[in-house]
C-alpha positions in Angstrom: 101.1 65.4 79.9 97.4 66.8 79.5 95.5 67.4 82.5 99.3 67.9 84.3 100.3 71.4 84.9 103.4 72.0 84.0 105.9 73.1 86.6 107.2 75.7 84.1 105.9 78.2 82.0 107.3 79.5 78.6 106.8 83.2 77.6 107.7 84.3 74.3 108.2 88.6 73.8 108.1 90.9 70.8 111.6 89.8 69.8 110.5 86.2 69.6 112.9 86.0 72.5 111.8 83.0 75.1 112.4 83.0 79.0 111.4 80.4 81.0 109.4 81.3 84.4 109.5 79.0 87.4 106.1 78.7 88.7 107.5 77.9 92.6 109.4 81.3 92.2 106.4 83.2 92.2 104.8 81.3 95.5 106.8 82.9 98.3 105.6 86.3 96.9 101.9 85.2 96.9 102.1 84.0 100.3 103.8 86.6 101.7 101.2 88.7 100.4 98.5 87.0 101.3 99.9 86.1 104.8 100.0 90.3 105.1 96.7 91.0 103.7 95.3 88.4 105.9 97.3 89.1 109.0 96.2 93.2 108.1 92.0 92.2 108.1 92.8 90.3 110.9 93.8 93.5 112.4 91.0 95.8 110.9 88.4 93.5 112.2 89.8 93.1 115.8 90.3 96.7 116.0 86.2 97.2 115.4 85.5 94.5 117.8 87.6 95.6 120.6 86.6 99.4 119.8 83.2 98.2 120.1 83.0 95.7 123.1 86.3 96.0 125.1 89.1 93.4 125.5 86.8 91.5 127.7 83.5 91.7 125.7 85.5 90.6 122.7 85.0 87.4 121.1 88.0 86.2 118.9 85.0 84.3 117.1 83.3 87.3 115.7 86.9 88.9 115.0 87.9 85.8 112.2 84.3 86.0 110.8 84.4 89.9 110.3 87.7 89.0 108.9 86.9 85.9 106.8 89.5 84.2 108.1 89.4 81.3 110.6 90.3 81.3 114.6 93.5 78.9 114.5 95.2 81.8 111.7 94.3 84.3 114.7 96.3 82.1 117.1 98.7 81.2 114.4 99.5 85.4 113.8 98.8 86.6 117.3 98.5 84.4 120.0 95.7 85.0 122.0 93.3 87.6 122.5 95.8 89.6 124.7 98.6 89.5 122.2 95.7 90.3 119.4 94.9 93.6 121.5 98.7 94.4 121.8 99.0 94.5 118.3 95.7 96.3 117.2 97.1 99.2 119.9 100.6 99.0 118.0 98.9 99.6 114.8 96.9 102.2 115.6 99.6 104.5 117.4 102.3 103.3 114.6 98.9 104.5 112.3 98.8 107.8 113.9 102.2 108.7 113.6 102.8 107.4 110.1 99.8 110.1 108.7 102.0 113.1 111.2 105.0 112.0 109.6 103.4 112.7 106.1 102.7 116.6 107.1 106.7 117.4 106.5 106.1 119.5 109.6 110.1 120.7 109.5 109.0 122.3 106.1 106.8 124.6 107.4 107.8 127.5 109.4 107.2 126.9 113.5 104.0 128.4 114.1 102.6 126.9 111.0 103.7 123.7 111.5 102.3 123.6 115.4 99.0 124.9 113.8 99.1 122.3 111.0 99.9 119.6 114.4 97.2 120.9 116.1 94.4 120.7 113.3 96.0 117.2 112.0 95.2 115.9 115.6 92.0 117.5 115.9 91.0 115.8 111.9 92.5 112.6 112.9 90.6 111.8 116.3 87.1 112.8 114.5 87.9 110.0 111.6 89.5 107.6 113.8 86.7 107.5 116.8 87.9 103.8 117.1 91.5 105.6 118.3 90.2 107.3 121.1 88.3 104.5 122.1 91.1 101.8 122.1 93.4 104.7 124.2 90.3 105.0 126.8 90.1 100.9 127.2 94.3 100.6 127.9 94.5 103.0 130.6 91.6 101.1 131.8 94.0 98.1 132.1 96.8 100.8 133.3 98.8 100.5 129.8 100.0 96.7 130.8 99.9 95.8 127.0 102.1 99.4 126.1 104.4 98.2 128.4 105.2 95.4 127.3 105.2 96.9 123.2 109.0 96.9 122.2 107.0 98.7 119.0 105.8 102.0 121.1 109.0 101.6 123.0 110.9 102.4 120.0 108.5 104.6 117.9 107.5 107.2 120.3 110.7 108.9 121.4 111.0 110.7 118.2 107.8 111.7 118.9 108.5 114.0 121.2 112.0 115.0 119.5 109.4 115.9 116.4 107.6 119.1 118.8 111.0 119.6 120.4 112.5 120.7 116.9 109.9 122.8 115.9 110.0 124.4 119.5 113.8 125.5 118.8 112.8 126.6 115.8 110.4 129.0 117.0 112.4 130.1 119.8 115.6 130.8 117.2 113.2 133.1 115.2 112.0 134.9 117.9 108.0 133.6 117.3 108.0 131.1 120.5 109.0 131.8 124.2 111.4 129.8 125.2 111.3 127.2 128.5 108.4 125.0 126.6 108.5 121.5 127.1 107.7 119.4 124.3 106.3 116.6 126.3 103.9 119.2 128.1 102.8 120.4 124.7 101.9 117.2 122.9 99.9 116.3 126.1 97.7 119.7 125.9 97.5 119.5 122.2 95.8 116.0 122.5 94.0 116.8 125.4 92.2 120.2 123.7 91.4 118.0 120.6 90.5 115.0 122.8 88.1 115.9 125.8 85.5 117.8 123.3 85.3 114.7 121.5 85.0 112.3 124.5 82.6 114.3 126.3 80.7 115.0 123.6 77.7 112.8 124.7 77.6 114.6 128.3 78.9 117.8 126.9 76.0 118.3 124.5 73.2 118.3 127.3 75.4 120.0 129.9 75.3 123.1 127.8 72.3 121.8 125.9 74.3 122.4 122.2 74.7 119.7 120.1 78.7 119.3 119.9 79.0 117.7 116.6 77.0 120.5 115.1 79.6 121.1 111.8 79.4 125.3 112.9 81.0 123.9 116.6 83.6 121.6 115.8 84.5 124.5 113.7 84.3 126.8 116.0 86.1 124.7 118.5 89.4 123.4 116.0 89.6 127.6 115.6 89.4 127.9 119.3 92.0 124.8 119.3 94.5 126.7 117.7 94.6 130.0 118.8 94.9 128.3 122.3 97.9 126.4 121.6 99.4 129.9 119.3 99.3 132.0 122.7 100.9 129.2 124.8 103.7 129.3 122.5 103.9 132.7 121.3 106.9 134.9 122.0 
């Protein structure tokens, strides 16, 4: 019937061949999409937001309008606010180690790859202030939405087997000393990249430098690495 749509379509290929397409086959796909894209801006927007005011200054309102999307879809997805905060955290650490995954650090020889680690970390924190920021506000709340994150529970034990493979590595060949712990290591190489970028503010009138000058974060990635090379070195 005109002005009816009809509930299937016809396509007719090169070979005059016809198939018929069911139009309701197609809507689970497009939902599911769009229930990801949506749930994903959802995301990106509370992750600015919280970055930017804290879980406490937060307003869920100005999350769904940054996100175009309304509050009862925030609910609907999340929860709350706290559960929203859980997940932006989730996604940034699950973020973090997707992009160190991509480095095929068990390619590289041992010292290359820790060096690769180390600058990767250092690259990553300056692009992703928002990171840093998020890490700062949980420990503030003493990790009480990490603890509850089945997600980081999961995720994060292989990141520690990750350094402890390229540590035997090393030691095998004869280019690291051996008695490192990998848990030790992954805290220093965060903390090297980490306190120059937090302190930053303070930093650049203690010793009256300005920090993000490009010849200093230069300078202090090179300093990164040749610090972490003589911890491990044989």
């Amino acid at each position: 019937m005109a002005g009816k749509q009809d509930p299937m379509q016809v396509h007719r290929d090169g070979n005059s061949r016809i198939s018929v397409l069911t139009v309701s086959e197609s809507k689970p796909v497009v939902r599911t999409r769009d229930a990801e894209a949506t749930r994903q801006r959802i995301l990106n927007a509370a992750k600015r937001e919280f970055a930017h005011f804290g879980l406490g200054g937060a307003r869920v309102d100005e999350i769904a309008k940054r996100a175009k999307a309304n509050k009862r879809m925030i609910y609907h997805y999340f929860g709350g606010k706290e559960e929203l905060f859980t997940a932006v955290l989730e996604d940034a650490y699950l973020d973090i180690r997707a992009a160190e995954r991509k480095l095929n650090l068990d390619a590289m020889p041992p010292m290359e790859a820790m060096e690769a680690l180390v600058s990767f970390t250092w690259n990553y924190y300056l692009k992703n202030p928002e990171f840093i920021i998020l890490v700062n506000s949980e420990n503030l709340h003493k990790a009480r939405h990490l603890k509850k994150s089945d997600v980081i529970k999961s995720e994060y034990p292989g990141f520690v087997s990750l350094a402890q493979k390229i540590i035997d590595r090393g030691v095998t060949d004869g280019v690291f000393r051996p008695g490192l712990d990998p848990m030790q290591l992954n805290i220093t190489i965060a903390a090297i990249n980490y306190f120059y970028l937090t302190n930053r503010y303070t930093g650049s009138i203690v010793y009256g430098r300005d920090l993000m000058d490009p010849d200093l974060l230069k300078a202090r990635i090179a300093f990164n690495i040749d610090t972490i090379r003589r911890l491990l070195r044989a």
